[in-house]
Structures are given as structure tokens and as C-alpha cells.
C-alpha positions in Angstrom: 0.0 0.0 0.0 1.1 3.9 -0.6 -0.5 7.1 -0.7 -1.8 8.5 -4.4 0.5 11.6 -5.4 -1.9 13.2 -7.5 -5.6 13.7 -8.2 -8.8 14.3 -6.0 -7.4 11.8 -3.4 -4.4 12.4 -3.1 -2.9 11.1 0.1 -5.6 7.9 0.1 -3.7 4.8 0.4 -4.0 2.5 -2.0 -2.6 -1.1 -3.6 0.9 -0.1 -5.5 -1.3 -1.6 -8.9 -3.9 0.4 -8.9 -1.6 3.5 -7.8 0.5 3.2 -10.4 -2.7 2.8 -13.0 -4.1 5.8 -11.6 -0.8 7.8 -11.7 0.3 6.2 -15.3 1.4 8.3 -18.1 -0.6 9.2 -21.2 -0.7 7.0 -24.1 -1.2 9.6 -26.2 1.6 11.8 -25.1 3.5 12.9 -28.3 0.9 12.2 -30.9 -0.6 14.6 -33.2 -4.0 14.6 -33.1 -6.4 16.6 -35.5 -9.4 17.3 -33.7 -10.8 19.0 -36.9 -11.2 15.2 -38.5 -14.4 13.1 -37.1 -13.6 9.5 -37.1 -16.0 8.4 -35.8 -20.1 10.0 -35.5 -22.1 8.6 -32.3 -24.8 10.1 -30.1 -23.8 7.2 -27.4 -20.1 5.9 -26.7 -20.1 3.3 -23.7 -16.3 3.3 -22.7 -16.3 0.7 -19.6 -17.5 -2.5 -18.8 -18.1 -2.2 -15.0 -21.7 -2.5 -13.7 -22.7 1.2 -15.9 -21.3 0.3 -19.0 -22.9 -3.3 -19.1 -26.3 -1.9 -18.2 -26.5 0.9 -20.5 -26.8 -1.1 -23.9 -29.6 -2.7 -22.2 -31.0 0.1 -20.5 -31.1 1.8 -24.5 -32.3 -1.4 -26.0 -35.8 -1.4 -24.0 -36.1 2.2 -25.4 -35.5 1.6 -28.8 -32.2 2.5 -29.5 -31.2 -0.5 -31.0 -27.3 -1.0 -31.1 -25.2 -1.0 -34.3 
């Protein structure tokens, strides 16, 4: 256990994985990125598979919002 370094709880101690995951670098540091291109058009992104992010697709399937 350690205490986070950063963030809103900062000085919470914490397992060393789950420190360092919350403390890790950017992936994206160092790429270029042009935010004037869409990739991609959605009205719902889902990022997550915890207890939310399972139960949304459902949750949008009994209103009709079928999933493509």
C-alpha cells in the first residue's frame, strides 16, 4: 500500500497496482492529433465495462435504440 501523489485523493492509500494505473502516463503523449477530422459519429459511446457500461446497452435497448 502507498498514498496516491496526485488527483482528488491524493494522500488515500491504495494497492501499488492500482496506484501506479491511476498515476500512469498518457498514451497519447507525443501524438498529433487533429481534432478538426471526425472518425468516428455517435450520439452514445459506452467506454467501460463495470456495472454502468454493461447496463447501459440494455438500458437503451428497452427504449429503442437498437445498437449498431
Amino acid at each position: 500500500m502507498r498514498e496516491l501523489r496526485v488527483g482528488p485523493n491524493k494522500g488515500t492509500r491504495t494497492p501499488h497496482e492500482l496506484a501506479n494505473l491511476l498515476e500512469g502516463h498518457s498514451r497519447l503523449r507525443g501524438v498529433e492529433l487533429d481534432l478538426e477530422e471526425i472518425d468516428y459519429d455517435t450520439d452514445v459511446l459506452i467506454i467501460g465495462g463495470g456495472g454502468a457500461g454493461s447496463a447501459a446497452p440494455c438500458w437503451l435497448a428497452s427504449r429503442g435504440r437498437g445498437c449498431s
